[in-house]
MARDO-179709 format. One record per residue (C-alpha): residue number from 0; chain; x, y, z. Coordinates in steps of 0.02 Angstrom, whole numbers. Example, Ala and Ser with C-alpha at 12.3 -4.5 7.8 and 13.67 -1.06 7.14 Angstrom:
BEGIN
(0, 'A', (615, -225, 390));
(1, 'A', (684, -53, 357));
***
This chain:
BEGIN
(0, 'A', (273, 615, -659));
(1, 'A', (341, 450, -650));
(2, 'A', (323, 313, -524));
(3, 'A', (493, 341, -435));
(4, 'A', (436, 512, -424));
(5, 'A', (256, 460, -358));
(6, 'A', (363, 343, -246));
(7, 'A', (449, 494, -173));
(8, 'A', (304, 586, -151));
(9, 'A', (197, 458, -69));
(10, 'A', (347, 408, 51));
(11, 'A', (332, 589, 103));
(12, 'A', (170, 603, 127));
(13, 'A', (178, 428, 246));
(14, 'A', (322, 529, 340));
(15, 'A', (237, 657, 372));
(16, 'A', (69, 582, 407));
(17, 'A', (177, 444, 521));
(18, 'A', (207, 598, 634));
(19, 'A', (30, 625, 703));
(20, 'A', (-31, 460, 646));
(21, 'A', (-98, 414, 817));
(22, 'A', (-149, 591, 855));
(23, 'A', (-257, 581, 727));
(24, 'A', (-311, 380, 716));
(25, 'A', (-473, 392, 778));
(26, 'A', (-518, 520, 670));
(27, 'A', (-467, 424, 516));
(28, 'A', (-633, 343, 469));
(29, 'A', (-552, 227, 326));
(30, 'A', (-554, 376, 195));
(31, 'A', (-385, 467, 178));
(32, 'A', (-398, 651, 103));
(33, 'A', (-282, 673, -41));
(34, 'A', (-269, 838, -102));
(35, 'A', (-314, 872, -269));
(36, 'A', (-201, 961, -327));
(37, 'A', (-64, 812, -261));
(38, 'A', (-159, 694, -363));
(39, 'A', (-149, 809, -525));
(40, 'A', (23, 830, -496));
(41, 'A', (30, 631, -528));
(42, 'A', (-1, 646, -699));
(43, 'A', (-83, 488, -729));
(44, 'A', (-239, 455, -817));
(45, 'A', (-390, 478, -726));
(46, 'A', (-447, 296, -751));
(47, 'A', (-283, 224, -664));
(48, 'A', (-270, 373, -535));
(49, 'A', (-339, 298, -378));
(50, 'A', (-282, 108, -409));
(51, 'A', (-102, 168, -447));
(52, 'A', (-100, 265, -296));
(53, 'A', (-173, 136, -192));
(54, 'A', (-37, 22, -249));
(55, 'A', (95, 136, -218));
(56, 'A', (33, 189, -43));
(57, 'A', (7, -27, -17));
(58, 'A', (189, -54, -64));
(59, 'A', (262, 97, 56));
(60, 'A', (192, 46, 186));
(61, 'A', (213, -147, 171));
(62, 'A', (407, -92, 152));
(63, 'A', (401, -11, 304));
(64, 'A', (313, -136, 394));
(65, 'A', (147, -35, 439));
(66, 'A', (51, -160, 344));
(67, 'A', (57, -358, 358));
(68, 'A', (61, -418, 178));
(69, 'A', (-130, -454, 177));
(70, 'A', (-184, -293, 216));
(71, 'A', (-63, -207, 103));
(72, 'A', (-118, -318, -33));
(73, 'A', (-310, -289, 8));
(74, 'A', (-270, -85, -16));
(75, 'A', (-179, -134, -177));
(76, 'A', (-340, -198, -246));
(77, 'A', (-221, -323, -338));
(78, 'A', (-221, -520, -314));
(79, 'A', (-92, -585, -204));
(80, 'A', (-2, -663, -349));
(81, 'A', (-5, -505, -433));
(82, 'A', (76, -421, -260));
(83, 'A', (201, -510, -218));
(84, 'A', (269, -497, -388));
(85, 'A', (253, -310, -379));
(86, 'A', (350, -345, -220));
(87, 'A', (490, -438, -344));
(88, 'A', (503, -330, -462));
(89, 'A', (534, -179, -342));
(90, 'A', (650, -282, -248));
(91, 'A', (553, -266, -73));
(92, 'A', (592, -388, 32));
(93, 'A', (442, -512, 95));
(94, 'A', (401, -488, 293));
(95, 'A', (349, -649, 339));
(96, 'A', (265, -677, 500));
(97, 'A', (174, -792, 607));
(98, 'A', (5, -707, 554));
(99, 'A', (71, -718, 367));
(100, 'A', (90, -914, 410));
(101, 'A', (-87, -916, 479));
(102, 'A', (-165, -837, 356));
(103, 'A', (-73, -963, 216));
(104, 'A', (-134, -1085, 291));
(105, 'A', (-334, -1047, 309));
(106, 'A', (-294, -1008, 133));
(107, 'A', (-235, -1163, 91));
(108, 'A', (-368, -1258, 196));
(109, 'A', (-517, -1143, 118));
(110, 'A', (-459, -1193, -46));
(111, 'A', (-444, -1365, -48));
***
């Protein structure tokens, strides 16, 4: 399976989850359940499995603005230089917001 077509899937999967996301929010205990036999279907190596799908499910929802650039990049797993030029290359356009600005600049200040 390629990554458009894990793209795909994943964007499904938010679509449908979106629907009874905050039906079920307080039940979601910061483990999400995907099926195994979805994750087969990925066809990726077992050692890349989770942090490819991770970084597909970080980049969805940053596109869709669910997930402030920080967090998104925190559920890559990936360094924020290595993010946003994920972001490039898949041509998604940056969200940048007055939290994104805050948090620059703490990280600017705690790396002086």
């Amino acid at each position: 399976m390629s990554i458009t077509n894990i793209n795909i899937l994943i964007k499904t999967m938010i679509n449908i989850q979106y629907v009874v996301f905050f039906k079920t929010f307080a039940r979601l205990n910061g483990t999400i359940s995907v099926p195994e036999e979805i994750v087969d279907a990925t066809k990726l190596p077992p050692a890349v499995r989770e942090k490819e799908i991770l970084k597909e499910l970080a980049l969805a929802l940053y596109a869709r603005d669910i997930l402030s650039l920080g967090k998104a990049r925190s559920l890559s797993k990936m360094t924020r230089w290595e993010f946003e030029e994920l972001l490039g290359k898949r041509k998604i356009i940056r969200h940048y917001n007055e939290q994104d600005l805050e948090e620059d600049i703490k990280y600017a200040s705690d790396h002086k």
